[in-house]
N, C-alpha and C positions, 0 to 999 in steps of 0.2 A: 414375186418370190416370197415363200414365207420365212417370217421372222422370230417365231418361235420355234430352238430347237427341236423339240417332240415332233412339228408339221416338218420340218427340213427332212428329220428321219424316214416319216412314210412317204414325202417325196423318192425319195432312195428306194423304199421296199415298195411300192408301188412300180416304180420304175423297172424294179428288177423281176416281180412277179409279170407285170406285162411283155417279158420279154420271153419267160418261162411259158406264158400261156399263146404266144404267138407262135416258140418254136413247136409247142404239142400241139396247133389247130393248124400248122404246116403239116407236120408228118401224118396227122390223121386225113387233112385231104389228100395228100399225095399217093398215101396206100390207099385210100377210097380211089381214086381214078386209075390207079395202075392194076386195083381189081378191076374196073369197069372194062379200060381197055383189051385188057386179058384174063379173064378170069380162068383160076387155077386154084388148087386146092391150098396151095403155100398160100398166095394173093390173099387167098377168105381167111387162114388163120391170122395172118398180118395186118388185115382190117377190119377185123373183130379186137385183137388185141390192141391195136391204136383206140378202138372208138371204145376199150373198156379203158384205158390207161387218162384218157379225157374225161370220161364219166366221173373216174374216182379222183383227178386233182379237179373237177368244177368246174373244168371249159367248157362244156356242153353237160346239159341238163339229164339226169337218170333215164325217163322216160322217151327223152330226145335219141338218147345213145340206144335204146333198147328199138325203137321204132328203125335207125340204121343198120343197126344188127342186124333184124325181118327184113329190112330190104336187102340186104345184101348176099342173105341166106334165098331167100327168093328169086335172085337175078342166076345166085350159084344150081340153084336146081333146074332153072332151064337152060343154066348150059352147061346141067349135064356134071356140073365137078359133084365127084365123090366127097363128102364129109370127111377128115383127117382123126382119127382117133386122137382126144385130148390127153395133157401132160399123168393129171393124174390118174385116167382111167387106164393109160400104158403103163405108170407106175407101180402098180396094181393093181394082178389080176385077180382074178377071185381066186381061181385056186389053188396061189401062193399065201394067201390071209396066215399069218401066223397070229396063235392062241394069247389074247390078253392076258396077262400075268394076274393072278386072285387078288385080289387088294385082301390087305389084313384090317379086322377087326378096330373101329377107333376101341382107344382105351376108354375104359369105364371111370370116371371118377369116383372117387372114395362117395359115401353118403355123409353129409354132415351130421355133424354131432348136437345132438339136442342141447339144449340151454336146459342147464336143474329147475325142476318147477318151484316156484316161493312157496314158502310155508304162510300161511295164514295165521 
């Protein structure tokens, strides 16, 4: 058991991250086998967002998450599921785009003022 306050502490937050990162390497296999067993178009956007929601807090590795992504996308195309149109390209469509408003001008600053040349 440790005996300086400061190591007690990340006893704690260790302990608590470890619990955080067992229940996201839970729900990501679970929607990884619930796609395997059934694969659906819901299934693939639920185990693409688990395996991004793991990539960005650290429990599996960028490269690792991106290589399950292709697999997963790969298993979905031979069976056949349709891709789901994502959040924000339903969000907007192209030709709903409303016109960026002009940005104005930054202001100019005054020019500074010379200093008097010295007499000689």
């Amino acid at each position: 058991m440790p005996i300086i306050k400061s190591a007690k502490k990340r006893v704690k937050v260790a302990k608590k991250a470890a619990v955080r990162n067992s229940k996201t390497k839970r729900s990501l296999k679970s929607a990884l086998k619930a796609f395997v067993r059934k694969p659906s178009a819901s299934g693939h956007s639920a185990a693409q967002s688990n395996i991004d929601k793991a990539a960005k807090k650290g429990v599996v590795h960028k490269n690792k998450a991106a290589r399950m992504k292709k697999q997963a996308a790969a298993k979905a195309k031979a069976a056949g599921v349709k891709p789901t149109a994502t959040k924000k390209a339903a969000a907007k469509p192209a030709a709903a785009k409303k016109a960026a408003p002009a940005k104005k001008p930054a202001a100019k600053k005054p020019a500074a003022k010379k200093a008097p040349a010295k007499k000689k």
